[in-house]
C-alpha positions as CSV (number, residue, x, y, z in Angstrom):
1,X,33.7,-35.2,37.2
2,X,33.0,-32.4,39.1
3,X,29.9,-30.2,38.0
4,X,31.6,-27.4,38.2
5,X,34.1,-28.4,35.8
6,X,31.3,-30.1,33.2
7,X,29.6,-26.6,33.2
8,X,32.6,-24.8,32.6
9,X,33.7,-26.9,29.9
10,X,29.9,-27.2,28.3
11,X,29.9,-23.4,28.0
12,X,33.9,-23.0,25.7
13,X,34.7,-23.3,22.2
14,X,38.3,-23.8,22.0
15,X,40.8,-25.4,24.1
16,X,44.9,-25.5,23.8
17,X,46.3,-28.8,23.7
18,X,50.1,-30.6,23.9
19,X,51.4,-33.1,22.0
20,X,55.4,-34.2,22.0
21,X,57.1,-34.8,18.8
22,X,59.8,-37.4,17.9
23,X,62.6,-35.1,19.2
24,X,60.6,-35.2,23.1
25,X,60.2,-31.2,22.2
26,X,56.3,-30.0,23.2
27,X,54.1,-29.4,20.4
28,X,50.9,-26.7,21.0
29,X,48.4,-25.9,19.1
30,X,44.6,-24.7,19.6
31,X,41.2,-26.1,18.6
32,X,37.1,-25.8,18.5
33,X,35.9,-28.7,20.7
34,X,32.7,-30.1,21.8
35,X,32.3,-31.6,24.8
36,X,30.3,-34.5,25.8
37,X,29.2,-34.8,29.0
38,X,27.8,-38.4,28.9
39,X,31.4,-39.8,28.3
40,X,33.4,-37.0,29.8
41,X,35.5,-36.3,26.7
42,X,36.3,-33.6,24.7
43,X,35.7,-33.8,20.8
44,X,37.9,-32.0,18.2
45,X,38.4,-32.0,14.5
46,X,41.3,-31.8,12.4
47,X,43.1,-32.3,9.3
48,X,44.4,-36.2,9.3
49,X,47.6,-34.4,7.4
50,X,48.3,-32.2,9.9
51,X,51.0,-32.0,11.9
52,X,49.7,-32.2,15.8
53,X,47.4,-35.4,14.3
54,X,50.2,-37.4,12.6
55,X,52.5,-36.6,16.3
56,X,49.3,-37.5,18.2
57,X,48.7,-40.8,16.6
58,X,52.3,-42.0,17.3
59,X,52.1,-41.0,21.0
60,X,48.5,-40.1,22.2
61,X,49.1,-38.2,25.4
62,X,47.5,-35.2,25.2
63,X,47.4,-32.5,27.8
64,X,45.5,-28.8,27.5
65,X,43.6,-26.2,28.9
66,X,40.4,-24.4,28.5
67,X,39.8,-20.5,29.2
68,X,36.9,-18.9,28.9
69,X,35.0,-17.1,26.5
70,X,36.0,-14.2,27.6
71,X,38.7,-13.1,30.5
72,X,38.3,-11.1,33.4
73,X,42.2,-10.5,34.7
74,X,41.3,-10.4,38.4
75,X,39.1,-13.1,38.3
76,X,40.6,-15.8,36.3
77,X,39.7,-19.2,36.0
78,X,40.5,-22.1,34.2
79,X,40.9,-25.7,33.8
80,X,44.4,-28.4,32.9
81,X,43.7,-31.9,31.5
82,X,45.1,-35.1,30.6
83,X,44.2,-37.9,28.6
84,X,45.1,-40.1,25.6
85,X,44.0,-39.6,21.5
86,X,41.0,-42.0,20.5
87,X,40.4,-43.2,17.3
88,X,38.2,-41.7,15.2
89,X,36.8,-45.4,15.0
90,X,36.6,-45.8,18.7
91,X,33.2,-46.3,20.2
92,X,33.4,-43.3,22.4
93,X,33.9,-41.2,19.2
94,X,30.7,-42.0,17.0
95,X,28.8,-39.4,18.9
96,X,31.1,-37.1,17.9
């Protein structure tokens, strides 16, 4: 990943992520994340009852953004992703 990118994303608090429900209709919602650099993923916390977790682990594919802290109109910068859900069991999420 670029360094660029890692540095922006080691420096936010809260990204926007998508989710799609049973009817194929987009789901949004917003969250604190950590990121870890080592692995290249984003870490997040949630209710297991909520709603965006319970679509999630029926279809992980995720997709967000990430602004920063704070905006500057004419200078604006930001960053899409993809990627899939892991289980909170997962190897990759016992750092978290």
């Amino acid at each position: 990943m670029d360094n660029l990118i890692i540095d922006f994303l080691d420096k936010q608090p809260v990204a926007s992520l998508s989710c799609v429900n049973e009817n194929c209709e987009p789901y949004s919602f917003s969250c604190f994340f950590a990121f870890c650099k080592q692995n290249n993923l984003l870490y997040f916390k949630s209710s297991e009852n909520s709603y965006h977790i319970n679509l999630l682990l029926k279809n992980r594919a995720v997709s967000g953004t990430v602004l920063p802290k704070s905006l500057n109109t004419l200078k604006f910068t930001g960053i899409q992703f993809r990627g899939v859900l892991l289980n909170a069991n997962d190897i990759l999420s016992k750092g978290a």
